[in-house]
C-alpha positions in Angstrom: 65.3 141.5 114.9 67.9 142.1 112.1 70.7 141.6 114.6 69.0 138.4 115.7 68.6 136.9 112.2 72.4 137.8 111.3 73.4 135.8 114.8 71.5 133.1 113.6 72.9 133.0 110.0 76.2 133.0 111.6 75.6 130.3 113.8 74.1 128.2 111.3 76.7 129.0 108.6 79.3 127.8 111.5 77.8 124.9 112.2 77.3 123.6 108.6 81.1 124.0 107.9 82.2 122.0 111.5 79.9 119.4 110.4 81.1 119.1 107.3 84.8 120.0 108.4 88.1 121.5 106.2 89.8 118.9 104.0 92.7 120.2 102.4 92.9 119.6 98.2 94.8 116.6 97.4 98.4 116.8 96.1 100.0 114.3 94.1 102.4 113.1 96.6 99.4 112.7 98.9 97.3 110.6 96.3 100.9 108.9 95.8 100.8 107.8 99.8 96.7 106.7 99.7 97.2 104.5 96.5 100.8 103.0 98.0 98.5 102.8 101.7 96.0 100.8 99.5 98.4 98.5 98.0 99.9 97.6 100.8 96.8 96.6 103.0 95.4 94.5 99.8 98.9 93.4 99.1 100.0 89.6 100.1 102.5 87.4 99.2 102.5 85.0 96.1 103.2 81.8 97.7 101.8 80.6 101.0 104.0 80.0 104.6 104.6 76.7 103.5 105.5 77.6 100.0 102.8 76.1 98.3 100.9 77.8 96.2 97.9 80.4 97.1 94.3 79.7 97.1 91.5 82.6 97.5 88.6 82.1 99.3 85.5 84.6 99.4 86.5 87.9 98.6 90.3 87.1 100.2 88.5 86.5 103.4 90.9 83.9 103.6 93.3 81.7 102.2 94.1 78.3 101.7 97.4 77.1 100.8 98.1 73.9 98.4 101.4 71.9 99.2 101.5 68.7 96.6 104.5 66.6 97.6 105.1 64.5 94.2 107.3 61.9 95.6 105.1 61.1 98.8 102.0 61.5 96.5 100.4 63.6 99.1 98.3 67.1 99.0 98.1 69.2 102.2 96.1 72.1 102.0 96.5 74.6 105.1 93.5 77.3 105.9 95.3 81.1 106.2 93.9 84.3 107.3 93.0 87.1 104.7 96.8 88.2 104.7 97.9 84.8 104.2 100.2 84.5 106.4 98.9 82.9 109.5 97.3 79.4 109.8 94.0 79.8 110.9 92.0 76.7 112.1 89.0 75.9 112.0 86.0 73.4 113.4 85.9 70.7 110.4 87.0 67.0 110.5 87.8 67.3 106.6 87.5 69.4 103.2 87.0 68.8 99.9 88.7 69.1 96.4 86.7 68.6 93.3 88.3 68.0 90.4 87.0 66.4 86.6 88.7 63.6 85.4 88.5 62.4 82.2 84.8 64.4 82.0 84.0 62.8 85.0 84.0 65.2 88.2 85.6 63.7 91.5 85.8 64.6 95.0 88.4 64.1 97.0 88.6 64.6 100.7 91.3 66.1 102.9 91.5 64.8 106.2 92.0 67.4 109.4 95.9 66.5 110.5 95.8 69.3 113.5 98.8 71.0 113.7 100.8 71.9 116.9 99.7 74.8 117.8 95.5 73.9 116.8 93.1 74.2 119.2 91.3 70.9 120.8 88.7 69.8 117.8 90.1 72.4 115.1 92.6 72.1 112.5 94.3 74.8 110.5 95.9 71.2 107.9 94.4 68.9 105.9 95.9 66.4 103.8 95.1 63.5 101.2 97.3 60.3 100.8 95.1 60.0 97.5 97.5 59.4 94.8 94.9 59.5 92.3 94.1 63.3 93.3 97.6 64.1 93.5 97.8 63.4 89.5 94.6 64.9 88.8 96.1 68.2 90.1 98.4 68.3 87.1 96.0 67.0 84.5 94.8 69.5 81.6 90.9 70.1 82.4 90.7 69.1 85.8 89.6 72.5 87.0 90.2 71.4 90.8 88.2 73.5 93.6 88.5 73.3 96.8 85.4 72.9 99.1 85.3 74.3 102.7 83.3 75.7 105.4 84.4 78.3 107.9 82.4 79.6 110.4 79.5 78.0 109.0 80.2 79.5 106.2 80.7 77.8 102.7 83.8 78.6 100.6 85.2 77.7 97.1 88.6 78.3 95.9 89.7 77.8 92.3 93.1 75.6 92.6 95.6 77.6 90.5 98.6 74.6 90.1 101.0 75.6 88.4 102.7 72.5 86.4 105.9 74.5 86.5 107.0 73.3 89.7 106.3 76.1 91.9 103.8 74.9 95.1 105.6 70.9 94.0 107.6 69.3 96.4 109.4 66.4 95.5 110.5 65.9 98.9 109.0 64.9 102.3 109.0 67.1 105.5 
């Protein structure tokens, strides 16, 4: 019986530690590599494919970019993936920006101008001829979002301009 209940001690002790399996300690240079692996699959790049500048929307589910061409007086804003890189479209005939003006808030739509390579009924751009929202875009206090749903889902991005001319275009494409 002794024999029996050693087996089985064995046995058991064996299969708790494959269950559980044999991870090595860390070494710095390993933590090194996980922090720099982390980085890099949370890293993106600071100005959108268009080189406008980046929206977040959700928890960087995805993107939108902003592209505010000055001398036409136009904004296009183009919907990215989570990397924001790629256009992605999506089933909408417009978007939103809201923006305060003078205490006042506004809304401004976008409307869908498909690109090439869209699908039939989806659009990855959106623009607005709206010179008045292309002014309120560099106003102090006008705390633009933009207003989207993907999916049937509902997104809001804070609209970061930056008055410095990065994300301005001052000419037309």
């Amino acid at each position: 019986m002794k024999k029996l209940t050693t087996t089985f001690a064995i046995g058991f002790a064996c299969l708790a530690i494959s269950l559980t399996g044999c991870k090595p300690a860390p070494t710095a240079d390993s933590e090194a590599a996980d922090a720099h692996q982390g980085e890099a699959a949370h890293a993106h790049p600071t100005e959108g494919p268009h080189h406008g500048s980046l929206i977040e929307l959700g928890n960087e589910e995805y993107h939108a970019e902003l592209v505010h061409d000055d001398a036409a007086g136009t904004v296009t804003i183009y919907v990215l993936d989570s990397a924001a890189t790629a256009q992605v479209p999506i089933a909408a005939t417009e978007i939103t920006i809201n923006a305060t003006h003078d205490g006042t808030p506004e809304q401004f739509p976008l409307a869908a101008s498909p690109d090439e390579n869209d699908p039939e009924g989806q659009s990855s751009r959106f623009v607005s001829t709206d010179k008045e929202l292309a002014a309120h875009l560099d106003e102090e206090g006008a705390e633009p979002r933009l207003v989207l749903s993907i999916n049937g889902k509902s997104y809001r991005g804070t609209i970061h301009h930056d008055h410095d001319g990065e994300g301005h275009h001052d000419h037309g494409h």
